[in-house]
N, C-alpha and C positions, 0 to 999 in steps of 0.2 A: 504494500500500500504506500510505505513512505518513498520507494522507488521509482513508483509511479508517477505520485505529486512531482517529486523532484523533475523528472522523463518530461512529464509535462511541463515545467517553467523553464525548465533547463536543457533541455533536448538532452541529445545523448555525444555529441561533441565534447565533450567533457575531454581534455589530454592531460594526461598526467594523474596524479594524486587526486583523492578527493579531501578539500582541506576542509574543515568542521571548525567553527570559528569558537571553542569553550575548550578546556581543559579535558584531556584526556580521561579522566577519574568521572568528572561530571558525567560526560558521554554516556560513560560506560553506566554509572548508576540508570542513568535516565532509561536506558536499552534494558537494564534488569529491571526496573519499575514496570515498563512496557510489558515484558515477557513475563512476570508474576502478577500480572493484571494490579500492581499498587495503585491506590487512590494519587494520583498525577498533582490535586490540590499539596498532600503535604510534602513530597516533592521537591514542588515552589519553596514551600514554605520552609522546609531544610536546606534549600541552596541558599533563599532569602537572607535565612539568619545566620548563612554560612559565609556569606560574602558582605555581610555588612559588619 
């Protein structure tokens, strides 16, 4: 699904890397949140009060 979105705004030109503009840790939690179906609100809400 999110390959698709992407496919769609971004065609499939893409050369090189794909760069993800956040911290590699971040990423990763967010992709495990995704995959154990976590509520995605508190998520926010632990990067929120992780990066202020």
């Amino acid at each position: 699904m999110l390959l698709n979105k992407s496919a769609q705004e971004y065609g499939y030109e893409q050369r090189g890397v794909l760069c993800i503009p956040c911290h590699v840790l971040i990423f990763e939690r967010v992709l495990e949140a995704l995959r154990l179906g976590d509520d995605l609100q508190d998520l926010f809400t632990f990067l929120s009060d992780d990066l202020l």
